[in-house]
C-alpha angles and dihedrals in degrees: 000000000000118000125189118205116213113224107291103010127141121235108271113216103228115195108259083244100066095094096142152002101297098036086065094048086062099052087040087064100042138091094248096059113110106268084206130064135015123291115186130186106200129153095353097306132100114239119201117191119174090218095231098168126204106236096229100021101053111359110048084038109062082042080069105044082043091056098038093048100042081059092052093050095048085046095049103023087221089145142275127347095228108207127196114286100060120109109232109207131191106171103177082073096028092240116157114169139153107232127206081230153341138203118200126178128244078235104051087044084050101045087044088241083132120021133181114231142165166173158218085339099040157344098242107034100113135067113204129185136017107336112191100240136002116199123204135180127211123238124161098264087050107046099105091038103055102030091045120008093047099031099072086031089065096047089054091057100055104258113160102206129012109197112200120190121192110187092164094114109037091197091055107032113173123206117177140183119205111199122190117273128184097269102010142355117296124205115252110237114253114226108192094344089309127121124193127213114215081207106063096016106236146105116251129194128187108208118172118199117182109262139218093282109046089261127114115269113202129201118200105195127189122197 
């Protein structure tokens, strides 16, 4: 089996058994799976990235989208608010990933569009189905990753938008929203620094001001 290595990663021992996709979902789900770093399974290949965040470009801002979006799902009652740390499975196209982010509707958890499983470490570790929206953001060791592999992965699995946020450059911050096209995922057209999902119906900025401490503090706004 193919693995690709993020920049900087190190090599990943993968039991001689894990030939396929749902041999790894069985080792996902067991004891045995690495409890540090992120081990993908997209388009056939295994992805290993050691996770090694920037503070201000990925960090302090998914605190922010996390917070920001917690606050909208409480106001709107849409669904769950879906953090880092979930594994997100789509096993019609063998897809196994670890998103910055989700959102899922009360509905689509409900109707059992998307349901939580397990295994050996839990009874709700893993996302499966069509949740309404994944959210990524970029960091050096993911940008093929997030901008390519994933990108048409998602878009496989029946996601209906995919929000990328590249904060990299703070003079040149990028937020888009991919909406569903007939064939892949098209970018949703910004209006005065807004973007608006289709999905929740509202408008979304990302602003970033300089905080107490010298480091960026970002500001995600809905409307």
């Amino acid at each position: 089996m193919d693995t690709i290595f993020a920049v900087g990663s190190d090599r990943v021992e993968m039991p001689p058994w894990v030939v396929d996709y749902e041999s790894f979902h069985r080792w996902m789900h067991s004891v045995a799976f690495p409890d540090e770093g992120k081990i993908l399974f997209i388009n056939g290949k295994v992805w290993v990235d050691p996770i090694m965040e920037e503070f201000s470009s990925h960090n302090v801002l998914r605190a922010e989208l996390g917070r920001s979006l917690a606050n909208l799902m409480k106001q709107t009652k849409f669904g769950r608010f879906v953090p880092e740390e979930m594994r997100y499975g789509h096993r019609e196209t063998e897809l196994s990933t670890e998103p910055d982010g989700m959102i899922v509707s009360h509905s689509a958890l409900n109707d059992e569009v998307v349901r939580l499983v397990g295994g050996e470490k839990g009874m709700q570790t893993e996302m499966i189905g069509s949740p309404e929206i994944v959210i990524e953001i970029v960091s050096e060791s993911s940008e093929v990753k997030d901008t390519e592999w994933t990108m048409s992965a998602y878009f496989d699995a029946g996601i209906q938008e995919y929000w990328v946020f590249d904060a990299r450059d703070l003079d040149d911050m990028q937020f888009t929203i991919f909406k569903r096209g007939k064939k892949e995922f098209i970018a949703a057209r910004a209006s005065g620094g807004w973007t608006k999902s289709a999905v929740l119906g509202k408008s979304f900025r990302l602003t970033q001001t300089e905080g107490d401490d010298g480091n960026p503090e970002f500001t995600f706004e809905y409307r």
